[in-house]
BANUMAR-320669 format. One record per atom (N, C-alpha, C, O): residue in one letter; x negated, y negated, z negated. Coordinates in steps of 0.001 Angstrom, whole numbers, padded with zeros to 6 digits, always signed. Atoms other than C-alpha are relative to their C-alpha. Example, Ala and Ser with C-alpha at 12.3 -4.5 7.8 and 13.67 -1.06 7.14 Angstrom:
2
a-000890+001190+000000;a-012300+004500-007800;a-000900-001200+000000;a-001936-001181-000665;s+000820+001190+000060;s-013670+001060-007140;s+000770-001090-000730;s+000261-002198-000899;
This chain:
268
x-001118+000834+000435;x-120358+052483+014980;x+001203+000177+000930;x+002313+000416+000456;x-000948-000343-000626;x-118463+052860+018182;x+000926+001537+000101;x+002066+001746+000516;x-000710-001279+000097;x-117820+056562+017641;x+000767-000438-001140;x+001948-000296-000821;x-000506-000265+001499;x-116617+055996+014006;x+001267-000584+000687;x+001975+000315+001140;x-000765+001062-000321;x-114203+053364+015175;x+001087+000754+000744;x+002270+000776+000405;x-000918-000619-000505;x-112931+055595+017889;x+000584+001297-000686;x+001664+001773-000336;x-000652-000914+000506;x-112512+058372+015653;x+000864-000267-000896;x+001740+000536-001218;x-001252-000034+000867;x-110553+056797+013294;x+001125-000483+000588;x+002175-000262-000016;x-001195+000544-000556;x-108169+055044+015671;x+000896+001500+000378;x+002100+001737+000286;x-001127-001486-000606;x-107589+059112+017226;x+000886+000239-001351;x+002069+000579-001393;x-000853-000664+001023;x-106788+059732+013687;x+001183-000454-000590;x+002129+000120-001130;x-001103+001602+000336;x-104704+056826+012929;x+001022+000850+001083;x+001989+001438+000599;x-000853-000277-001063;x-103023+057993+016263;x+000816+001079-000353;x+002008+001008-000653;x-000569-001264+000862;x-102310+061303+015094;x+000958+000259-000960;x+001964+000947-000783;x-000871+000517+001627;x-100803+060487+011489;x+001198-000645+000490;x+002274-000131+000182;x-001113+000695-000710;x-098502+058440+013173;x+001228+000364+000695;x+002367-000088+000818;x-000973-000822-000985;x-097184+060912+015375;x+000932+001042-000845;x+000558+001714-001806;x-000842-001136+000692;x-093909+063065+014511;x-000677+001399-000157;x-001555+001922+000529;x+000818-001464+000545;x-094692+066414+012623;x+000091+000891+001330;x-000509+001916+001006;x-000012-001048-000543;x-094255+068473+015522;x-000688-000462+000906;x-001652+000271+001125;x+001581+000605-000584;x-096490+066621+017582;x-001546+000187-000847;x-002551+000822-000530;x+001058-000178+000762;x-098866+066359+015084;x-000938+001451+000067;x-002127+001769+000095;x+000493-001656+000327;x-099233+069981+014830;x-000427+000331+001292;x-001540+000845+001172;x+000191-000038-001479;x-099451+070301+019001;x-001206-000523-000396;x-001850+000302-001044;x+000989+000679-000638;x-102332+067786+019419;x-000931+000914-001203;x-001925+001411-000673;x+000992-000394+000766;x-104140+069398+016009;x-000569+001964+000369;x-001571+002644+000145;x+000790-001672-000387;x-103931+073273+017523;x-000457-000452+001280;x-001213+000382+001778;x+001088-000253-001494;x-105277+071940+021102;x-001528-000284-000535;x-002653+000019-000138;x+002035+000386+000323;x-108395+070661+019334;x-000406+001124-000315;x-001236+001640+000432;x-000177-001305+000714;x-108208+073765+017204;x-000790+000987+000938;x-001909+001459+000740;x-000084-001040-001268;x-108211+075961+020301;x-001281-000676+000499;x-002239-000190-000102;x+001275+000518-000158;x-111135+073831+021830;x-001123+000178-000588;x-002200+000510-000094;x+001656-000087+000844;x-113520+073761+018827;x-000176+002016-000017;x-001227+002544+000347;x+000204-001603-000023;x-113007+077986+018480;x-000349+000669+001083;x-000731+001838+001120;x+000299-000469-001791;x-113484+078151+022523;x-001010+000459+000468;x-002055+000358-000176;x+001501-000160-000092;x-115976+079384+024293;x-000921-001335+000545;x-002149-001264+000573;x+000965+001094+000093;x-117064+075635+025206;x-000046-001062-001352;x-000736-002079-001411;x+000075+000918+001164;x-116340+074126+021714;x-001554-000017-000516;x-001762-000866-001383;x+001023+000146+000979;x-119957+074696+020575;x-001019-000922-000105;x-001718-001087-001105;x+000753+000933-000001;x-121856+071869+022159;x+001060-001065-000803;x+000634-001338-001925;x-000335+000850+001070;x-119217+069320+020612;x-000534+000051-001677;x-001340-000559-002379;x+000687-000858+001430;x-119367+071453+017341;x-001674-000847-000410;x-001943-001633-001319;x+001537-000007+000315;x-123422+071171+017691;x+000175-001562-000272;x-000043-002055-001379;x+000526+001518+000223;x-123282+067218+018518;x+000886-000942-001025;x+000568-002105-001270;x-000793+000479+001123;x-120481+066435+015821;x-001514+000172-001766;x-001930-000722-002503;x+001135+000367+000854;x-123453+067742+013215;x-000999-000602+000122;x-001504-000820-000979;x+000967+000571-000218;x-126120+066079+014577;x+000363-001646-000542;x-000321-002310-001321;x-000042+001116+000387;x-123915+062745+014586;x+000252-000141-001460;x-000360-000922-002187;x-000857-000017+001034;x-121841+063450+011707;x-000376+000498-001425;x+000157+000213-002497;x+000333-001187+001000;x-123528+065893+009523;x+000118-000607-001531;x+000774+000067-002325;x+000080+000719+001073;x-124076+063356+006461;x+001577-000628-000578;x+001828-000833-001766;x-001660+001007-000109;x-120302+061588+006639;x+000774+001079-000004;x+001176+001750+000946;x-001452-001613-000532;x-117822+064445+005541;x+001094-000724-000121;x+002067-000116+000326;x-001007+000782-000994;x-115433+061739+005935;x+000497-000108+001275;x+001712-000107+001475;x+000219-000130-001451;x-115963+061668+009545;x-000064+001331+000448;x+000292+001369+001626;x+000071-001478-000295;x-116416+065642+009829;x+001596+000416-000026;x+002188+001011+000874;x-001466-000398+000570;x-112818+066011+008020;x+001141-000503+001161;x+002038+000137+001711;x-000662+000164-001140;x-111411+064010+010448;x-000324+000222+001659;x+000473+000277+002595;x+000249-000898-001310;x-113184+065215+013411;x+000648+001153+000129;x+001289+001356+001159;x-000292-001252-000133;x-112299+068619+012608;x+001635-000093-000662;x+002374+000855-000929;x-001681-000604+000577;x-108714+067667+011212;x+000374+000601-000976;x+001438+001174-001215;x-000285-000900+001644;x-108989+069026+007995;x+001152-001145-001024;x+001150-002372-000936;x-001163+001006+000714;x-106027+067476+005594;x-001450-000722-001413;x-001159-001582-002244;x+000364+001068+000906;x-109066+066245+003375;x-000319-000974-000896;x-000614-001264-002056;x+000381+001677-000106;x-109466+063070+004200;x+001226-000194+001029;x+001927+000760+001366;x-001599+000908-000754;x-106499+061050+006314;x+001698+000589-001054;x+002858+000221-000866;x-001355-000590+000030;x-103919+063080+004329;x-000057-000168-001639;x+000449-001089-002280;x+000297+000738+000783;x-105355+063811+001151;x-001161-000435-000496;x-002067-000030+000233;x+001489+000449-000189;x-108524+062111-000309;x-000784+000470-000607;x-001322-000070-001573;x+001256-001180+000659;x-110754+064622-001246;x-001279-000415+000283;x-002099-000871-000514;x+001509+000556-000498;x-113685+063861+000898;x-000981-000838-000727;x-002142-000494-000945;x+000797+001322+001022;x-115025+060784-001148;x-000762+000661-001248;x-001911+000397-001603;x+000445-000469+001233;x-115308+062871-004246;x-000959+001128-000026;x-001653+001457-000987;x+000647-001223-001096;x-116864+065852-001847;x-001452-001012+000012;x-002442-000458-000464;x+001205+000490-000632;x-119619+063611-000941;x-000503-000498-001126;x-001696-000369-000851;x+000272+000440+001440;x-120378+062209-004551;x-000581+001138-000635;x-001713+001339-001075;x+000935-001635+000959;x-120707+065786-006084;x-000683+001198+000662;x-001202+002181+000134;x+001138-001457-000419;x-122356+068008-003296;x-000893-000880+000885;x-001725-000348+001621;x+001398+000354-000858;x-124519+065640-001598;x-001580+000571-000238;x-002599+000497+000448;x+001924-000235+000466;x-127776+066932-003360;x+000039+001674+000093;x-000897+002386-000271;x+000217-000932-000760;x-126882+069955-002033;x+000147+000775+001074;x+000252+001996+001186;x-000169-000076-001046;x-126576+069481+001265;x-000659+000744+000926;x+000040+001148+001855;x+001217-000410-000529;x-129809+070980+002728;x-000782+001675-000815;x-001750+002423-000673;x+000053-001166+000988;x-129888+073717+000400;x+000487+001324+000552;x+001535+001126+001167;x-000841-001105-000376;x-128925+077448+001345;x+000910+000410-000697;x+000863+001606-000987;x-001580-000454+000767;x-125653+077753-000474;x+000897+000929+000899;x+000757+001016+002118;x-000829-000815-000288;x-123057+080131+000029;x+001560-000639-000427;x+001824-000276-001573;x-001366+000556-000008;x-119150+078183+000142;x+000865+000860-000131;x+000531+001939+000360;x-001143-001160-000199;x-115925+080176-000360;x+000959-001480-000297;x+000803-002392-001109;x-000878+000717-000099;x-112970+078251+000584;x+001026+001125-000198;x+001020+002037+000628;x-001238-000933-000461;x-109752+080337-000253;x+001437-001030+000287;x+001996-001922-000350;x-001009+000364-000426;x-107045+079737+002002;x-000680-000891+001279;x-001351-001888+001016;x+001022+000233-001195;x-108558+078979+005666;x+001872-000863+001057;x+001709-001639+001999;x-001367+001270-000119;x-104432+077091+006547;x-000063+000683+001555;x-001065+001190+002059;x-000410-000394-001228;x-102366+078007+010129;x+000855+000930-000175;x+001296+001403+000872;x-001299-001424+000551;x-099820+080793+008447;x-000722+001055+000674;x-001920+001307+000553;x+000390-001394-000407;x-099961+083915+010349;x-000785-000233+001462;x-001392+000605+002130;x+000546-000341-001650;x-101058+082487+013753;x-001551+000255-000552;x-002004-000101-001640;x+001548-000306+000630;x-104947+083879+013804;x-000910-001130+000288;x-001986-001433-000226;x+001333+000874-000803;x-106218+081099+016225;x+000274-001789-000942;x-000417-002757-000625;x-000301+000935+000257;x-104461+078278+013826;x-001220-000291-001438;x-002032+000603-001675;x+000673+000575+000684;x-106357+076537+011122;x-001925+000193-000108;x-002767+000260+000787;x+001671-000186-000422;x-110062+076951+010137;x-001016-001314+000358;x-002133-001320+000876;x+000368+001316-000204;x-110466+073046+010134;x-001366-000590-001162;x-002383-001228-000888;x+000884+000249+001247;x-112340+072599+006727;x-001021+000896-000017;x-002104+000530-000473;x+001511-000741-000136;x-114721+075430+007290;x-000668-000398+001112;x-001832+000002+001101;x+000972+000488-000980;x-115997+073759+010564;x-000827-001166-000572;x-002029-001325-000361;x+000369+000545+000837;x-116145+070985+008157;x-001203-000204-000306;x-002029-001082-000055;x+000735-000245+001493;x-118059+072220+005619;x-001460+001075+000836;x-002420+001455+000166;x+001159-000694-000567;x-120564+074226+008153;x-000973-001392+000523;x-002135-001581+000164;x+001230+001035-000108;x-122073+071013+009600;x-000102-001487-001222;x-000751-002533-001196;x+000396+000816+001534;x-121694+069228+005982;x-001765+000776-000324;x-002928+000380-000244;x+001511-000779+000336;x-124211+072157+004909;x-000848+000553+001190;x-000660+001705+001583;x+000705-000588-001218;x-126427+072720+007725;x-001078+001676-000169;x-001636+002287+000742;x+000871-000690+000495;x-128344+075395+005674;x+000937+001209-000837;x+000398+002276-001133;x-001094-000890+000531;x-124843+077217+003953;x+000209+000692+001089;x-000123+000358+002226;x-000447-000883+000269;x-123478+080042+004361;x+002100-000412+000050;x+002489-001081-000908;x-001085+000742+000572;x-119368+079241+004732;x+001208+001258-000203;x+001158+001909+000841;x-000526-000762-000370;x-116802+081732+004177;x+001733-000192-000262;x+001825-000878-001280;x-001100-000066+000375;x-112997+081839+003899;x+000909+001276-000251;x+000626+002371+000234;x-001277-000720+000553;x-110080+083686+002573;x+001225-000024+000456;x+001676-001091+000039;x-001291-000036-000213;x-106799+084200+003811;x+001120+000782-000074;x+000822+001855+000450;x-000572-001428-000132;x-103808+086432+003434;x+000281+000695+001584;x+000460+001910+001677;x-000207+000106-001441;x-103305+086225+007546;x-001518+000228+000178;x-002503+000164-000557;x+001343-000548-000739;x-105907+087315+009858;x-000734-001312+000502;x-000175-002364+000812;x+000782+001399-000203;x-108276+084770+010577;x-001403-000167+000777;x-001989-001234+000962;x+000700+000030-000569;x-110829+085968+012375;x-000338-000543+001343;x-001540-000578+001607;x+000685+000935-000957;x-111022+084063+015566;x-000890-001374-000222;x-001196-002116+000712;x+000419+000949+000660;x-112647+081545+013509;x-001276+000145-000777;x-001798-000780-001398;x+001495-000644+000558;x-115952+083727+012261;x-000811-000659+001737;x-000572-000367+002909;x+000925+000562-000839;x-118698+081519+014172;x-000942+000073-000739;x-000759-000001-001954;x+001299+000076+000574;x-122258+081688+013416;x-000092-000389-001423;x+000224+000616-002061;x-000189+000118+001612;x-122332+080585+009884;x+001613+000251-000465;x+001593+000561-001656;x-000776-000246+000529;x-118896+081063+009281;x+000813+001873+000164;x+000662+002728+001037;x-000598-001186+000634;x-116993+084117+008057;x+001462+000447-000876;x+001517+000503-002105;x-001225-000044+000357;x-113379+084848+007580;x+000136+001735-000899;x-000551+002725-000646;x-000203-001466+000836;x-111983+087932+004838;x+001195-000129-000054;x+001608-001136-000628;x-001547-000231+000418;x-108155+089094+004995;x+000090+000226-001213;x-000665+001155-001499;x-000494-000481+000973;x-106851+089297+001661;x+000510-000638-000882;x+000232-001809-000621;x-000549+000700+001155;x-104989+088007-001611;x-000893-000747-000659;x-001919-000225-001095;x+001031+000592+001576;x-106681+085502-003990;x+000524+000703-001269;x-000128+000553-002303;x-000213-000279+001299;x-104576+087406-006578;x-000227+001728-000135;x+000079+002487-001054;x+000749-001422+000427;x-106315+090857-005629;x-001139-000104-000346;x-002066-000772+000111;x+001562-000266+000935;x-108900+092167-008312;x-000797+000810+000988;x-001965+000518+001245;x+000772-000994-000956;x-109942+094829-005899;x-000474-000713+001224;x-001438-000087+001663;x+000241+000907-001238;x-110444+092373-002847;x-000844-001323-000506;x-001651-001697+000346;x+001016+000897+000309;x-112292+089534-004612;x-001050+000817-000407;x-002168+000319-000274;x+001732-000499+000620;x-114992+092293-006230;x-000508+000205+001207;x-001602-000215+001587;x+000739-000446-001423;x-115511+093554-003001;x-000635-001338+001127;x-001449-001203+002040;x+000363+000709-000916;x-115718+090085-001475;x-001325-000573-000651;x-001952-001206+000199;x+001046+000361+000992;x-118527+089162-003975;x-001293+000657+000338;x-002408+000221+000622;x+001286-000801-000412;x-120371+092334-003403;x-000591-000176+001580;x-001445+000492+002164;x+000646-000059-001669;x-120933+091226+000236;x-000318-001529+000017;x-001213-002061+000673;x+000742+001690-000186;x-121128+087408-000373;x-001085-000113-000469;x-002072-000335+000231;x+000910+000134+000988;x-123170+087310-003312;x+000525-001379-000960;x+001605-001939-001150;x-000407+001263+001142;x-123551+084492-005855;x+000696-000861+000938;x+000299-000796+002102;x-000338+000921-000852;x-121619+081964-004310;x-000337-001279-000846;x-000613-000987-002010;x+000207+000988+000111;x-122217+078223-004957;x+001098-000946-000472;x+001182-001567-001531;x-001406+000930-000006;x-118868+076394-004342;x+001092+000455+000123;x+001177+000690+001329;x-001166-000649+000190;x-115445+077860-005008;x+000446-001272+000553;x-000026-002342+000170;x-000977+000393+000704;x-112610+076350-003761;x+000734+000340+000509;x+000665+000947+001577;x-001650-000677-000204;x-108527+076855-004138;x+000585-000947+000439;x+001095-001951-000059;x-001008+000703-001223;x-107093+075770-001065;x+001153+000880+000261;x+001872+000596+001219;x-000673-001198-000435;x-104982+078925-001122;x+001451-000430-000657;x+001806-001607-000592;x-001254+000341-000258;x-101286+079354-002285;x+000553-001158-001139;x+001753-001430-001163;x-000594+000876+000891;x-101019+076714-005176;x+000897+000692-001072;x+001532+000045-001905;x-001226-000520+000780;x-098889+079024-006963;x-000882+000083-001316;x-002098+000273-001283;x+000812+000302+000870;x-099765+078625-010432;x-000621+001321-000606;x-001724+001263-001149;x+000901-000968+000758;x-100426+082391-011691;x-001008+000186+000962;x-002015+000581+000375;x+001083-000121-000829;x-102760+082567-008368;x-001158-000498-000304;x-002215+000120-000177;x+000978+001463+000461;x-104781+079382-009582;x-000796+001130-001074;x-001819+001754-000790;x+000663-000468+001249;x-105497+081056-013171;x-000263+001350+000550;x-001486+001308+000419;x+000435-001143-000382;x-106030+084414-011856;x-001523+000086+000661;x-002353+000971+000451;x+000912-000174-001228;x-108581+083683-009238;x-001144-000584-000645;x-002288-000204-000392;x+000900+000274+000416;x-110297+081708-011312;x-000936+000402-001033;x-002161+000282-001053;x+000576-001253+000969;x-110757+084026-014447;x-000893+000997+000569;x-001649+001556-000226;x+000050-000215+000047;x-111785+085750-012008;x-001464+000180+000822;x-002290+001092+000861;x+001177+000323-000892;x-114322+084147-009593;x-001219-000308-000975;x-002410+000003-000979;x+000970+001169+000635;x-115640+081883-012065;x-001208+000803-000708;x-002251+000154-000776;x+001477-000437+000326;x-118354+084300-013585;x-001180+000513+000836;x-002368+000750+000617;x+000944-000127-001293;x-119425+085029-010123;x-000978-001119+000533;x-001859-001058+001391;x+000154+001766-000873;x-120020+080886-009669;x-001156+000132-000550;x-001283+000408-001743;x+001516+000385+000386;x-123906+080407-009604;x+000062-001265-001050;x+000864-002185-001213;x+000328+001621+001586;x-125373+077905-012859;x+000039-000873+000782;x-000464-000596+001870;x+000018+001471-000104;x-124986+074679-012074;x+001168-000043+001532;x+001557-001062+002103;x-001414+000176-000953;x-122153+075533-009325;x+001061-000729-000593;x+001198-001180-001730;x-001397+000643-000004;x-118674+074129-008491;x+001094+000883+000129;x+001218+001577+001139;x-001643-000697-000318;x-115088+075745-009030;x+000650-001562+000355;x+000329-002646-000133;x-000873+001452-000122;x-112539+073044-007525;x+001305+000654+000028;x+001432+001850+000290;x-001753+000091-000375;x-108788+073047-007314;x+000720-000853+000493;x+001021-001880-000115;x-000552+001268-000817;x-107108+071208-004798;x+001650+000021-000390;x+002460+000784-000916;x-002038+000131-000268;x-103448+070227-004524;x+000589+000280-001845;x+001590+000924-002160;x-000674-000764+001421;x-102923+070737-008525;x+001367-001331-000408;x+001853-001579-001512;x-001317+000223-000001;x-099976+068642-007796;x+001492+000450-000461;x+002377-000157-001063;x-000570-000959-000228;x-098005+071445-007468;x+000214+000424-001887;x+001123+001187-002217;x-000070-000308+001186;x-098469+071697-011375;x+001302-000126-000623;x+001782+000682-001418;x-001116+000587+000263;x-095416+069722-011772;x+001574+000585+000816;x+002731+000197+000659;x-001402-000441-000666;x-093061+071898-009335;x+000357+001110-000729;x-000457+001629-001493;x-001147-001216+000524;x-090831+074504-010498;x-000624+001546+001040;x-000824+002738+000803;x-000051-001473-000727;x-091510+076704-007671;x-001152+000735+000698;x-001263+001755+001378;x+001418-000633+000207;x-095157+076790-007798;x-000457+000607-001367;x-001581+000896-001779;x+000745-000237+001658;x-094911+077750-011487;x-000676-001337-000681;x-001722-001332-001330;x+000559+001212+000517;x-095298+074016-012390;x+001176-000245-001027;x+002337+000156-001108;x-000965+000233+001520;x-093892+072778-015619;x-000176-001719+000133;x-001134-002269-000409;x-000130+001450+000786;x-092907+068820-015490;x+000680-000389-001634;x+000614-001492-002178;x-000424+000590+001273;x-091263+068885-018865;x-001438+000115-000865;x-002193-000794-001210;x+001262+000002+000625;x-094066+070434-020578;x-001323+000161+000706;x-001523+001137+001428;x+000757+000613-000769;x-097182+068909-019323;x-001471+001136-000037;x-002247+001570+000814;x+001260-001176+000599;x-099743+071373-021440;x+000500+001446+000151;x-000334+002180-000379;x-000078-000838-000495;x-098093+074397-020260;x-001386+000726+000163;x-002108+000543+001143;x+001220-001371-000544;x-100975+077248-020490;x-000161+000635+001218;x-001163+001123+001741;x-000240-000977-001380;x-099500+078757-017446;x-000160-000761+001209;x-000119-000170+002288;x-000321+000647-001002;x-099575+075687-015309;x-001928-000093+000274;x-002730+000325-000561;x+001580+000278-000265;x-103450+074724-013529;x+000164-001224-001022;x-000468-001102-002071;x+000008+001616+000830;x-102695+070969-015253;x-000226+000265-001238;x-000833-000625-001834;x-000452-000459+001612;x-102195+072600-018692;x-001334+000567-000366;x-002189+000031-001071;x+000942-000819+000385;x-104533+075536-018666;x-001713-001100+000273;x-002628-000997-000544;x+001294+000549-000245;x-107614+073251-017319;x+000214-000626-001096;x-000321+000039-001983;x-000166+001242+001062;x-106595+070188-020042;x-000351+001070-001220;x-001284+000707-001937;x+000285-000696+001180;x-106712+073016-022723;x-001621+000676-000021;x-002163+001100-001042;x+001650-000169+000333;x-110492+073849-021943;x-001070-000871-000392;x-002163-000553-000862;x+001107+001077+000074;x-112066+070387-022072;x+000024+000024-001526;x-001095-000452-001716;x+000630-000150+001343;x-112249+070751-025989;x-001076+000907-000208;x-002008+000776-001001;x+001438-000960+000297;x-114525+073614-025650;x-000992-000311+000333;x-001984+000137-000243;x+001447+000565-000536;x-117077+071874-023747;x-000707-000595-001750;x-001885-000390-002041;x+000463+000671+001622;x-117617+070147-027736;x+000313+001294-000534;x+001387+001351-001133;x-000765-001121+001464;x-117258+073678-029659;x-000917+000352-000310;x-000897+001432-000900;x+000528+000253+001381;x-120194+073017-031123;x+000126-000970-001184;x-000592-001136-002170;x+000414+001003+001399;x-119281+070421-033277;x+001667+000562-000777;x+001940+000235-001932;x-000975-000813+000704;x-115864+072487-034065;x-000404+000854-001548;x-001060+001890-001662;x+000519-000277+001334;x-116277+072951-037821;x+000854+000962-000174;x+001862+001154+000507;x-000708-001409+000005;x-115322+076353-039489;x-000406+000947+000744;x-001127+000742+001721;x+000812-000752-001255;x-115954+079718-038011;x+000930-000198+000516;x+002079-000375+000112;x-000600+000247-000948;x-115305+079305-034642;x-000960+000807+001106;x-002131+000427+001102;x+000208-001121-000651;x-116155+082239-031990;x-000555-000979+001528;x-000446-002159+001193;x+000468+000687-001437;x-117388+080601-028437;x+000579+000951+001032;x+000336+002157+000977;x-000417-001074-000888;x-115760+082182-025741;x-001094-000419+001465;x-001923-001325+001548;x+000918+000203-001083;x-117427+082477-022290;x-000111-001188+000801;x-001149-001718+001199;x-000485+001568-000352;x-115807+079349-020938;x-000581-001004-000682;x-001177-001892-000072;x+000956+000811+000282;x-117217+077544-023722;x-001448+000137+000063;x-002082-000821-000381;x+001533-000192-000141;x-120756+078711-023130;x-000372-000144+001511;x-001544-000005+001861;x+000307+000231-001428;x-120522+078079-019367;x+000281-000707+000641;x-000322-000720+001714;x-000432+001469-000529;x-118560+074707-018461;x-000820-000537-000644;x-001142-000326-001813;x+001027+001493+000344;x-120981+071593-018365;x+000856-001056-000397;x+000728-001880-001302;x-000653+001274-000076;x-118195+069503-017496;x+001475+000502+001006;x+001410+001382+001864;x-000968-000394-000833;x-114451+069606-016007;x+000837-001919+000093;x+001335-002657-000758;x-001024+001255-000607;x-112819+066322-013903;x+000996-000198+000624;x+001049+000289+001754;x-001428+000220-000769;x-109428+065241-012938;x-000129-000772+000644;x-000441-001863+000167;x-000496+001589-000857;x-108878+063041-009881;x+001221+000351+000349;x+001727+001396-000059;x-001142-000264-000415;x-105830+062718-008223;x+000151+001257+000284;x-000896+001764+000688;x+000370-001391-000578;x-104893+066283-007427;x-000720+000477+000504;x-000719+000794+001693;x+001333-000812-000445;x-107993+067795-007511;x-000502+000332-001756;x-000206-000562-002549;x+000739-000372+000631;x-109917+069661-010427;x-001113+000581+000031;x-001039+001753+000400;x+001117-000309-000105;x-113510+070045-010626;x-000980+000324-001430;x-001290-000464-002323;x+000464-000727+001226;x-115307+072576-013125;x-001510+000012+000357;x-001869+000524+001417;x+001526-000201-000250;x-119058+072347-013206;x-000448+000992-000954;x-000272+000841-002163;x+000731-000851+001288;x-121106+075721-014689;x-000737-000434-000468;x-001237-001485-000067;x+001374+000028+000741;x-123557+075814-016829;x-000464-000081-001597;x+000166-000667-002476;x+000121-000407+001403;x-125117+076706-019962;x+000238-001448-000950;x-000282-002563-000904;x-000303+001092+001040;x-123432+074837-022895;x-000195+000093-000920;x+000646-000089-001800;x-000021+000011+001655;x-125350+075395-025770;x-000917-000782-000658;x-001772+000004-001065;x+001107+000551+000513;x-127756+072600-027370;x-000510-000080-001135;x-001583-000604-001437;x+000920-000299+001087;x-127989+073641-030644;x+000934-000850-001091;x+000523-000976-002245;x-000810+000201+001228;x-124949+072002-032544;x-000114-001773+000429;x-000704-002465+001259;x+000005+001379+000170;x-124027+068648-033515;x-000988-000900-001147;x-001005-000455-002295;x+001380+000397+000546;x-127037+066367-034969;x+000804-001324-000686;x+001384-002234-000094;x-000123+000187+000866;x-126348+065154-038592;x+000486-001849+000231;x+000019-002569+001113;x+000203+001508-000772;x-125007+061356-038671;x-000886-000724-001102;x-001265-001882-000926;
């Protein structure tokens, strides 16, 4: 109880502080946890923490939780596979070009899953940040040639998600292109689909259903999850034979795989 308490007051402390502070006190930790003595913290942050990715997010400074509230919904839909050997892909590992900057959410997400696999993506170099389970890859989310190749060395992965540039043809690209890689009963997510609504992410506020926008193109799949009871011929595309289920929270989208076919709609 007394740790929790003190960790949220540091964080409280933090938030508080002007942006250019902020950013100071978050690369000395930074620099610490990647160090060569960060690993006993590291170790005793999972031991205390491992269950609470509330408390991980803000240990490790990840935007989250304190910034935005991801975490809550994180712990709702992967708790039951916490203990599990999964394989994570986070694209977009955050810090721009410095190498030793970000890398907050994959420390995260290594003592969330004590038994994963974690890897990230970035267009910047990022390797000071490959620690024992984790694993950094230079490259585009919107290269075809750089995601097959990152596949053929990950393997199935488990949990997608797009932390990367928000830009909206990136979003639909990456995901056309991951998503048949995503193990059954996996997670694609999309963070920040905020950005749907800007201009200069390729967001459309006038028109809301925009195909091209993440807000649009996701809203236009949740009919297929029902395309069996779509009367007339009607063709199934792969999307409808492989979303279970897709949820909006506040900027965030979450696609669950899995086989969608039960055999039609039953007579009333």
């Amino acid at each position: 109880m007394l740790a929790n308490f003190l960790t949220r007051r540091v964080a409280r402390y933090v938030m508080q502080q002007p942006k250019e502070e902020q950013h100071r006190l978050r690369n000395r930790v930074v620099a610490f946890q990647i160090g060569p003595y960060g690993w006993p913290a590291n170790m005793l942050c999972g031991v205390l923490f491992g269950g609470n990715l509330r408390m991980l997010a803000t240990i490790y400074m990840s935007d989250k939780w304190n910034r935005h509230w991801y975490a809550q919904h994180y712990e709702d839909l992967f708790s039951g596979l916490r203990h599990k050997k999964i394989n994570i892909l986070e694209i977009g590992v955050g810090g721009y070009e410095d190498p030793k900057h970000g890398g907050n959410s994959l420390r995260m997400w290594r003592d969330y899953f004590p038994n994963g696999r974690v890897y990230g993506i970035d267009i910047f170099d990022k390797s000071p940040h490959n620690q024992g389970r984790i694993k950094t890859f230079r490259g585009s989310q919107a290269d075809a040639d750089f995601l097959d190749a990152l596949v053929r060395e990950i393997g199935t992965i488990d949990i997608i998600i797009d932390d990367g540039s928000h830009i909206a043809e990136h979003i639909l690209f990456t995901f056309k292109h991951l998503f048949p890689h995503l193990s059954d009963r996996g997670f694609y997510v999309i963070e920040d689909t905020e950005t749907s609504y800007w201009e200069e992410y390729g967001g459309n506020a006038v028109d809301r259903n925009d195909l091209n926008t993440a807000m649009g193109y996701f809203k236009s799949l949740t009919d297929g999850i029902n395309w069996e009871a779509l009367r007339g011929e009607y063709t199934p595309t792969y999307f409808n034979l492989n979303i279970k289920s897709i949820s909006f929270y506040r900027n965030l989208i979450v696609i669950r795989k899995g086989a969608n076919h039960e055999g039609g709609c039953p007579p009333d």
